[in-house]
Z-matrix of the N, CA and C atoms (Angstrom, degrees):
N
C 1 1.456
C 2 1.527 1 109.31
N 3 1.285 2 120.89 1 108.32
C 4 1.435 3 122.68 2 164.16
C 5 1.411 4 116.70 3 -60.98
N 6 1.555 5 120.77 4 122.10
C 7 1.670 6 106.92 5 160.13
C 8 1.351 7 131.45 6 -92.23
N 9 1.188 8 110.09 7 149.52
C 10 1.531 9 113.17 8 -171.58
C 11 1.668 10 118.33 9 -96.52
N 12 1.324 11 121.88 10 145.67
C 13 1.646 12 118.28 11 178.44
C 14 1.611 13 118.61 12 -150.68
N 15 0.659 14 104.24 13 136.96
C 16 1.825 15 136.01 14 -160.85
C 17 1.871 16 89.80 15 -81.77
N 18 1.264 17 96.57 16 123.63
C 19 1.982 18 91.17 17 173.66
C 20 1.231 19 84.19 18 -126.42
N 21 1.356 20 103.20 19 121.15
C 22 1.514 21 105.39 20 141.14
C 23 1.688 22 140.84 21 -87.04
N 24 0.863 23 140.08 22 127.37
C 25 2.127 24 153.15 23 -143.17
C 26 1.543 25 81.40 24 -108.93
N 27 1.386 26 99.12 25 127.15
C 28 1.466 27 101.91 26 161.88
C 29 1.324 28 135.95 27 64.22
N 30 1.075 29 115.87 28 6.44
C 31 1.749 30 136.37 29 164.57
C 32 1.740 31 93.50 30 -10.94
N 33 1.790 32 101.95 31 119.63
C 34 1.715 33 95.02 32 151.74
C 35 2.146 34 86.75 33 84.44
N 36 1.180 35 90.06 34 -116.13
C 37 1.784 36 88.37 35 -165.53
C 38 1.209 37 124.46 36 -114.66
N 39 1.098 38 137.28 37 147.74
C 40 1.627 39 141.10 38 -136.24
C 41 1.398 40 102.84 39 -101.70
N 42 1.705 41 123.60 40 -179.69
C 43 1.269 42 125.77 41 148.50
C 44 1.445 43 106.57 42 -105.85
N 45 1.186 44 132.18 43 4.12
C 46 1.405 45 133.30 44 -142.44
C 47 1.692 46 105.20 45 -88.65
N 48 0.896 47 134.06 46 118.86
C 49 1.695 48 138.81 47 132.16
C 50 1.060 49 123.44 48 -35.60
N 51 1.164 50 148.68 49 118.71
C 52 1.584 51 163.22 50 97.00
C 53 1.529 52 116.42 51 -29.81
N 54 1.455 53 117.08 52 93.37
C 55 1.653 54 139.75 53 165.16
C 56 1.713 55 94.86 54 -51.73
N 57 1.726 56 92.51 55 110.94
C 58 1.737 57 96.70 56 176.16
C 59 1.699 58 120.20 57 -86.87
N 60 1.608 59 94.58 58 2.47
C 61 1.530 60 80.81 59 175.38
C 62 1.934 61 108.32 60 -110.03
N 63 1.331 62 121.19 61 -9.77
C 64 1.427 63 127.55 62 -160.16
C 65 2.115 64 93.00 63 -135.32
N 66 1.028 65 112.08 64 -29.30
C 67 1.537 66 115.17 65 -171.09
C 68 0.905 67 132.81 66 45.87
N 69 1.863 68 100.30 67 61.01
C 70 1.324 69 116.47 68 -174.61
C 71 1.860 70 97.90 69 -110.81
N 72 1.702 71 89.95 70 136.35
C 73 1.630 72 78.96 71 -179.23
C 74 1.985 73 122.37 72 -90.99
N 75 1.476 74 94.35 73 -157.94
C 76 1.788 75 76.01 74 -156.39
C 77 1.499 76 81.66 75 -178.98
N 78 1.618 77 95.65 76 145.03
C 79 1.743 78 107.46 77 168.02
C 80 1.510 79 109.54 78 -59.32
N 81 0.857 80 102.07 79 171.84
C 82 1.735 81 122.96 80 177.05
C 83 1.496 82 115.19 81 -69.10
N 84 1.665 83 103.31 82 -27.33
C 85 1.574 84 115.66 83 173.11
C 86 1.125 85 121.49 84 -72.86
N 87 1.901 86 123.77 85 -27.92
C 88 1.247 87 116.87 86 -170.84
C 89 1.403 88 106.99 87 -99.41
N 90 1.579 89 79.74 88 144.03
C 91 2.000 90 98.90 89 -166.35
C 92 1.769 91 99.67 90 -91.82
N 93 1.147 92 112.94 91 -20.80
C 94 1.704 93 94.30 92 -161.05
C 95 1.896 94 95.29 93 -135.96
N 96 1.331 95 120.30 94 133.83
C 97 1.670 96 129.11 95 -174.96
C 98 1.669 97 89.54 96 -71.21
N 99 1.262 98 103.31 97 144.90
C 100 1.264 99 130.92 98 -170.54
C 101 1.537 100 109.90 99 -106.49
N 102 0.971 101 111.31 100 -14.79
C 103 1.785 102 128.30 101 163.67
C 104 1.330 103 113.07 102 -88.91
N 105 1.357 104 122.78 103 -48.73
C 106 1.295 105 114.52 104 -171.23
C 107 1.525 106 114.30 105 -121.07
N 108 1.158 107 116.36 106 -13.56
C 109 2.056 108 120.46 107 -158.29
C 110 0.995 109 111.65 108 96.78
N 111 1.486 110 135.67 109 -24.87
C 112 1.277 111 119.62 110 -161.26
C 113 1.274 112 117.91 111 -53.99
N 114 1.675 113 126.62 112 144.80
C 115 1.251 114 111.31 113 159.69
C 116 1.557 115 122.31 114 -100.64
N 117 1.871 116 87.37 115 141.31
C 118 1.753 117 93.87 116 -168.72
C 119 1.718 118 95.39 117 -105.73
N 120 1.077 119 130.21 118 40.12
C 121 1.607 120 120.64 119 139.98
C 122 1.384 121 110.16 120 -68.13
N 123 1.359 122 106.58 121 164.77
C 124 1.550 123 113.62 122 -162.16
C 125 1.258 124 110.61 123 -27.44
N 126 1.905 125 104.59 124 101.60
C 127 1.231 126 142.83 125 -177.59
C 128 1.455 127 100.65 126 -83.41
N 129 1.656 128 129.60 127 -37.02
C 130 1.246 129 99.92 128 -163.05
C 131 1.864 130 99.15 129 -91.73
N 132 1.391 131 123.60 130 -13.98
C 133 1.637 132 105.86 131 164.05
C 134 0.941 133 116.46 132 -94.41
N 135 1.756 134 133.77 133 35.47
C 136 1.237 135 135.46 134 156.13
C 137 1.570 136 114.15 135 -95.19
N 138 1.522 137 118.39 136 -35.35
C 139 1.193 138 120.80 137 -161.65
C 140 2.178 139 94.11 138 -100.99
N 141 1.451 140 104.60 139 -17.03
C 142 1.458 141 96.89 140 167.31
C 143 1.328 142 118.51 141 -76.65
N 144 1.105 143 143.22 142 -17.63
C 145 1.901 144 169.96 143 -113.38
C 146 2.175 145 81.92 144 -127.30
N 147 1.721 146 97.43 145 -52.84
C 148 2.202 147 96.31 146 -153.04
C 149 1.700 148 71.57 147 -89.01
């Protein structure tokens, strides 16, 4: 009998990025949206700034 198990990624809080101009998400590592250019280095005093 094989057993089976449920993993849960990221329990609680993410590494993930949210692209504020296209809202494409993204590890915590990537600096620049791959859909649009945007850059997602410090995203949240870029999108407080527009």
């Amino acid at each position: 009998m094989t057993k089976k198990y449920l993993v849960i990624k990221n329990r609680g809080k993410t590494n993930e990025k949210k692209c504020s101009r296209c809202g494409k998400e993204y590890d915590s590592n990537v600096n620049f949206c791959t859909v649009c250019g945007q850059d997602l280095r410090d995203s949240t005093e870029s999108s407080a700034e527009k």
